[in-house]
Short mmCIF file of the C-alpha atoms (twelve columns), coordinates in Angstrom:
data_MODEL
# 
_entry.id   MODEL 
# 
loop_
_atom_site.group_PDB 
_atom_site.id 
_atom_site.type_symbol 
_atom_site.label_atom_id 
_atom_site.label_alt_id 
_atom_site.label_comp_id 
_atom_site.label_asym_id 
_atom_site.label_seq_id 
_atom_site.Cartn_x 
_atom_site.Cartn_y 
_atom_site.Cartn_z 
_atom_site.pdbx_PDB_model_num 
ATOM 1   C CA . UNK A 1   100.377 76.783  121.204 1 
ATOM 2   C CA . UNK A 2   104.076 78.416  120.326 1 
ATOM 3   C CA . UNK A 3   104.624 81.832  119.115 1 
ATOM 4   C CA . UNK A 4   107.051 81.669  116.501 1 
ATOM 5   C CA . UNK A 5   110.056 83.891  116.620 1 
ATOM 6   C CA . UNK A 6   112.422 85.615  114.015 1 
ATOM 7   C CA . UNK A 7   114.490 82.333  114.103 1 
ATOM 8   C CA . UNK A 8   111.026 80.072  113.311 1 
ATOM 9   C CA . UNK A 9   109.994 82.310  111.081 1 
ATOM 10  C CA . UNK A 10  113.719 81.984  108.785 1 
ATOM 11  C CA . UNK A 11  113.310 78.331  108.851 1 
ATOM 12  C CA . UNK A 12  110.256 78.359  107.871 1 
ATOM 13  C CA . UNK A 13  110.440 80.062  104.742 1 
ATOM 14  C CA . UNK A 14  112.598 77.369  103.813 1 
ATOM 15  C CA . UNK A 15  109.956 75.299  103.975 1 
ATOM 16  C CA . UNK A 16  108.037 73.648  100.722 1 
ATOM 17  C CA . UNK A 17  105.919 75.584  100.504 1 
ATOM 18  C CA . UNK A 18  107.344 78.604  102.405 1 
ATOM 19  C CA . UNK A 19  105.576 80.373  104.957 1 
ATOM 20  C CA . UNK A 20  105.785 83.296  103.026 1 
ATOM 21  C CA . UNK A 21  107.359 83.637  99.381  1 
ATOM 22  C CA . UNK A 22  108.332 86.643  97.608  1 
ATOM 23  C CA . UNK A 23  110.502 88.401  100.246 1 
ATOM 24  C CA . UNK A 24  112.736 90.720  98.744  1 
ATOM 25  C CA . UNK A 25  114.954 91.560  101.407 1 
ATOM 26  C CA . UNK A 26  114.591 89.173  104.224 1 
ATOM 27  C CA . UNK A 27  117.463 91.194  106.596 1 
ATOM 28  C CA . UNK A 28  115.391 93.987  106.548 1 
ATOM 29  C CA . UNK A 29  111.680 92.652  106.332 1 
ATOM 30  C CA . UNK A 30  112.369 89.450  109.120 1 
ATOM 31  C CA . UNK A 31  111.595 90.975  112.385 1 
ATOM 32  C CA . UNK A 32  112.248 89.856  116.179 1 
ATOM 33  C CA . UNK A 33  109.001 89.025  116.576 1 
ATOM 34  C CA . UNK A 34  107.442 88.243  112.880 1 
ATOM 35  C CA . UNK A 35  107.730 89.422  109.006 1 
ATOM 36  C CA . UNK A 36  107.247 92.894  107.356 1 
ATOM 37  C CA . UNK A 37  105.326 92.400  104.233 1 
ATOM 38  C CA . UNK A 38  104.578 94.548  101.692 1 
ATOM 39  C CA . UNK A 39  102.173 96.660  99.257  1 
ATOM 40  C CA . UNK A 40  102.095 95.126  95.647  1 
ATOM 41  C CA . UNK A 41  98.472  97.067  94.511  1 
ATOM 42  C CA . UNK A 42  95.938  99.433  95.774  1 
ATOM 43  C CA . UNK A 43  92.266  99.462  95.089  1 
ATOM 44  C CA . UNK A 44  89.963  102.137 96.195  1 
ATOM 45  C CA . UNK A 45  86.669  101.199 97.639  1 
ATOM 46  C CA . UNK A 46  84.049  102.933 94.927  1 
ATOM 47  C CA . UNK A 47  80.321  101.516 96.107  1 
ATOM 48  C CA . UNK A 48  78.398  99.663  98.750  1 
ATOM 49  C CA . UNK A 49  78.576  95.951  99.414  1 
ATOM 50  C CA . UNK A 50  76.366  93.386  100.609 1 
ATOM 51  C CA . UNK A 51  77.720  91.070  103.513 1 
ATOM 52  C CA . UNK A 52  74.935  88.236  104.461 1 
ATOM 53  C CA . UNK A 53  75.116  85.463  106.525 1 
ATOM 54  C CA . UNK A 54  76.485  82.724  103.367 1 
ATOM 55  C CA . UNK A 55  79.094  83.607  100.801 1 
ATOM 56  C CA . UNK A 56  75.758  83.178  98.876  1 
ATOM 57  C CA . UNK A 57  74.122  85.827  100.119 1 
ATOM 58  C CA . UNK A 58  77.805  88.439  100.151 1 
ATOM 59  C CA . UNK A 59  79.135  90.678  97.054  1 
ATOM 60  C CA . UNK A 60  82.102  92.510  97.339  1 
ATOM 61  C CA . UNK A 61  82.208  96.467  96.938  1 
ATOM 62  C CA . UNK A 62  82.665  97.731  93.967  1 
ATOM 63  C CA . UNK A 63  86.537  99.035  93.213  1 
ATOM 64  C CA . UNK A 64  89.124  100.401 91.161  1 
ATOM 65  C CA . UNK A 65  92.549  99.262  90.829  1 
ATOM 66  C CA . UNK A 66  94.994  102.744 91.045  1 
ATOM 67  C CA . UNK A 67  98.026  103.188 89.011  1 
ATOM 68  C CA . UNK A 68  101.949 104.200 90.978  1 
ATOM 69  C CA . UNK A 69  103.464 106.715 89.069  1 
ATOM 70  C CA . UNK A 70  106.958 106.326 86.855  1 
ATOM 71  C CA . UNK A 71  108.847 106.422 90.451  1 
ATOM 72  C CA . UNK A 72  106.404 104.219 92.268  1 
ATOM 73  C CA . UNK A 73  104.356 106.509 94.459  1 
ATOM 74  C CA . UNK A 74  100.836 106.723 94.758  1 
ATOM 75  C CA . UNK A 75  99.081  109.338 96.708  1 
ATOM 76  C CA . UNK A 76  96.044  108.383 98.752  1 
ATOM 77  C CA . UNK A 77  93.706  111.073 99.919  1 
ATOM 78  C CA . UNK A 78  91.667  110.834 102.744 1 
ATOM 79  C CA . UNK A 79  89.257  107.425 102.290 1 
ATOM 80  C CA . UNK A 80  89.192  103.680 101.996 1 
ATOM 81  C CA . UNK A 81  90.876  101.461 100.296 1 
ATOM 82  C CA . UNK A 82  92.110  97.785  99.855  1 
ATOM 83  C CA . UNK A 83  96.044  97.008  99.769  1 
ATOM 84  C CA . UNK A 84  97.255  93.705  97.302  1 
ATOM 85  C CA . UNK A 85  99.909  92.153  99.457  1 
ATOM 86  C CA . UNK A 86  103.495 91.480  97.630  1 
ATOM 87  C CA . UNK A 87  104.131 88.630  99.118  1 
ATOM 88  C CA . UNK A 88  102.364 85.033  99.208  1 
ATOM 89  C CA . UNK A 89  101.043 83.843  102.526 1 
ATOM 90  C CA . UNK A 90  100.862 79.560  102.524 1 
ATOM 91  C CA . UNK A 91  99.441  78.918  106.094 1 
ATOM 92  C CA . UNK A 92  100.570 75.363  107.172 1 
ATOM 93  C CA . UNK A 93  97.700  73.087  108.637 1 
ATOM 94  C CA . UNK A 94  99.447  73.600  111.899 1 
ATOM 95  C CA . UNK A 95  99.919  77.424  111.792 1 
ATOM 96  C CA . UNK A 96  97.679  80.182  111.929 1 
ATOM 97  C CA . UNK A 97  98.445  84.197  111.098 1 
ATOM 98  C CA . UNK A 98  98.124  87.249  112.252 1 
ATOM 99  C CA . UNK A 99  99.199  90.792  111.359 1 
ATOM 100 C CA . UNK A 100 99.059  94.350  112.470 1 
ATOM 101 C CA . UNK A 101 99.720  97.892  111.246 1 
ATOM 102 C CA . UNK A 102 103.490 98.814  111.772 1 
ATOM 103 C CA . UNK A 103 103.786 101.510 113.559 1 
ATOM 104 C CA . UNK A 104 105.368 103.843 110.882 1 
ATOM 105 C CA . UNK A 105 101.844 103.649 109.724 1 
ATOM 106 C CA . UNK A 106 99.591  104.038 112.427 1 
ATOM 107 C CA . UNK A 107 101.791 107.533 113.647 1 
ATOM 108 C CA . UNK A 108 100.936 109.084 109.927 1 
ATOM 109 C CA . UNK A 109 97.510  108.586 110.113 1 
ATOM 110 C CA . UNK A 110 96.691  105.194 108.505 1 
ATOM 111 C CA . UNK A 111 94.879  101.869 109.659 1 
ATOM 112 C CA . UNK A 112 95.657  98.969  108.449 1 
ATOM 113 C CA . UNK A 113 93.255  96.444  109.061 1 
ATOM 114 C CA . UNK A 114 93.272  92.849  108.981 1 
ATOM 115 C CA . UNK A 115 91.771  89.540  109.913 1 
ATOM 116 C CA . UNK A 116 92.884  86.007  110.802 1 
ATOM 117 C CA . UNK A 117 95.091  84.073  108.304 1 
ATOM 118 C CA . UNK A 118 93.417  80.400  108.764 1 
ATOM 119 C CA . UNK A 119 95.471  77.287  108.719 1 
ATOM 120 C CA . UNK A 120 95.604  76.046  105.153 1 
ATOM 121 C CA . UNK A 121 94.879  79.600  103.481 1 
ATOM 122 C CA . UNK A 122 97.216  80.271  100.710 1 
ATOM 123 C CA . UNK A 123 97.391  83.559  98.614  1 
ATOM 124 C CA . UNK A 124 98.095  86.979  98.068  1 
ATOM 125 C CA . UNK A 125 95.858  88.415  100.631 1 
ATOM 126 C CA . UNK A 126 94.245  91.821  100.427 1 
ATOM 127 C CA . UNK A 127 93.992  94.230  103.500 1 
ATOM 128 C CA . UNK A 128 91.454  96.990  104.862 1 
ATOM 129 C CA . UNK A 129 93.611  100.479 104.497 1 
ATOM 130 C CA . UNK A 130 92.002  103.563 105.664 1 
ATOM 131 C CA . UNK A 131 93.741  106.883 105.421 1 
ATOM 132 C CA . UNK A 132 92.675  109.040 108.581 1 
ATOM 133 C CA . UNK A 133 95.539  111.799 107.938 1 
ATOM 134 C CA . UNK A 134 93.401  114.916 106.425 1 
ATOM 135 C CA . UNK A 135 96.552  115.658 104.015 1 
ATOM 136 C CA . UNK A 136 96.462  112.298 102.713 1 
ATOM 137 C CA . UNK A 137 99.177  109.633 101.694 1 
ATOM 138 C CA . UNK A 138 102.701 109.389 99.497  1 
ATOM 139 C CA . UNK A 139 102.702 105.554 99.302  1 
ATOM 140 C CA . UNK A 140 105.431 103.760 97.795  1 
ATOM 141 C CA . UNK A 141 105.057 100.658 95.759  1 
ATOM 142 C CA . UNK A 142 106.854 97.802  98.011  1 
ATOM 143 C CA . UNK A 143 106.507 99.816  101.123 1 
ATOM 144 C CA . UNK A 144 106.123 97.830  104.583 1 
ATOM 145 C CA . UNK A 145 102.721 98.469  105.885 1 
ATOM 146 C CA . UNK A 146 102.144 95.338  108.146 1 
ATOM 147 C CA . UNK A 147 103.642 93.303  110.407 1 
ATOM 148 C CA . UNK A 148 102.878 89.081  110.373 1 
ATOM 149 C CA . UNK A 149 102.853 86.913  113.249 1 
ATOM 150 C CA . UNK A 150 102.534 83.556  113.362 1 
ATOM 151 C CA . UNK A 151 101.607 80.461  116.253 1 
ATOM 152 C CA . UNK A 152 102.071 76.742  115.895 1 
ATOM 153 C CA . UNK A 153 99.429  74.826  117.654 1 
ATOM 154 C CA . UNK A 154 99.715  71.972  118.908 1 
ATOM 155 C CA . UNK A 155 98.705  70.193  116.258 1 
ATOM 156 C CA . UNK A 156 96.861  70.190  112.901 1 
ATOM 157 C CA . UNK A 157 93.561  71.636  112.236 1 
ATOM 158 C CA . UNK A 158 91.040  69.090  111.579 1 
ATOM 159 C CA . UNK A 159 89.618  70.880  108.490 1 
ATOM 160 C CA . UNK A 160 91.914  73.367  106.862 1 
ATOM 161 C CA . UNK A 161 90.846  77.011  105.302 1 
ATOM 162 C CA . UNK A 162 88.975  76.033  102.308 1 
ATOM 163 C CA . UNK A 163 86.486  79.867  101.553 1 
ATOM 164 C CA . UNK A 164 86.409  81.912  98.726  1 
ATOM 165 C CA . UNK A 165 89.494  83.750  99.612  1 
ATOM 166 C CA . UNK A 166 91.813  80.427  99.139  1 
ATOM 167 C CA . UNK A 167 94.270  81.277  96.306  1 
ATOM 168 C CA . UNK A 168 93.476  84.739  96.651  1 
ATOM 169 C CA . UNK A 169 95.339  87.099  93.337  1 
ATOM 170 C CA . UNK A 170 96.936  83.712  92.474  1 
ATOM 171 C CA . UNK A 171 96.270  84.737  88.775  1 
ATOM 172 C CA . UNK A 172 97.655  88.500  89.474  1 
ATOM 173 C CA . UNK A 173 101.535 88.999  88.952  1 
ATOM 174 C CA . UNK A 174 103.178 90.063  92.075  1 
ATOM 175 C CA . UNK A 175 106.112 92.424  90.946  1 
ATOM 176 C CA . UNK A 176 108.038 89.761  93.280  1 
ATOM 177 C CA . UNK A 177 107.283 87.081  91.864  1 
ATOM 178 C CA . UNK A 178 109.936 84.534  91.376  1 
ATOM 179 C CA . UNK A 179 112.204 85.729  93.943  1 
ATOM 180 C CA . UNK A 180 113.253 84.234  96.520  1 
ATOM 181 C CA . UNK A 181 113.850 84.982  100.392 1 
ATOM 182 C CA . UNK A 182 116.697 86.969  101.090 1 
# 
């Protein structure tokens, strides 16, 4: 297994399809060590859900999609809620993702919480966000609130991601949609 690197990371996005599509600013978002992506929606968490053993048996919570103002801020109190990521992940068979808060984050008083990005998944994924800071949140539409990293096994996964999160917000619009890297 091979971490990849800022330089990885570039060529990869050149890739068809790319690693990640939808970067806006790839000078700024490209890091030494993975990719900044960004916040495209957020929902707030509104009611209980059920989490069983089977996708069967699991129903997601209850939520409501909030609205940016004219300028693109959004303030979040205190609470829960679920960030729409800008950008589209593609996970190669040979690849598999992982992402943390960035720091800028974490020293205002926000988790952001996330889980592995299988080989093979491919979407606009949604994160855990949880505002800790008592005064709340100013939260800018496009802001960088996580930090991917990728590793290249050795080889290909016998049986790529194929759960009900594959093609995740496909049918959303991502306000970067259609741009390219860089």
């Amino acid at each position: 297994m091979r971490y990849l690197k800022d330089k990885d990371i570039a060529a990869a996005l050149q890739q068809e399809p790319p690693l990640v599509e939808g970067v806006t600013d790839l000078a700024t978002q490209l890091q030494p060590n993975g990719i900044d992506l960004t916040v495209a929606a957020i929902v707030r968490v509104s009611g209980a859900a059920h989490v069983g053993f089977s996708g069967d048996e699991t129903r997601p919570a209850p939520a409501e999609t909030l609205e940016f103002d004219a300028e693109g801020w959004l303030f979040l109190p205190r609470g829960n809620y679920r960030a729409r990521i800008a950008e589209r992940v593609n996970i190669p068979p040979d690849v598999v993702g992982f992402a943390r808060a960035r720091s800028t984050m974490i020293r205002n008083g926000v988790s952001v919480n996330t889980a592995i990005w299988d080989s093979g998944y491919s979407g606009y994924s949604e994160v855990g966000l949880v505002v800790h800071n008592e005064q709340g949140l100013y939260l800018k539409r496009g802001a960088r609130i996580l930090q991917m990293y990728f590793f290249q096994l050795d080889d290909a996964v016998d049986k790529a991601y194929s759960g009900r999160y594959q093609g995740e917000n496909i049918t959303i619009p991502s306000p970067h949609r259609g741009r390219g890297p860089g």
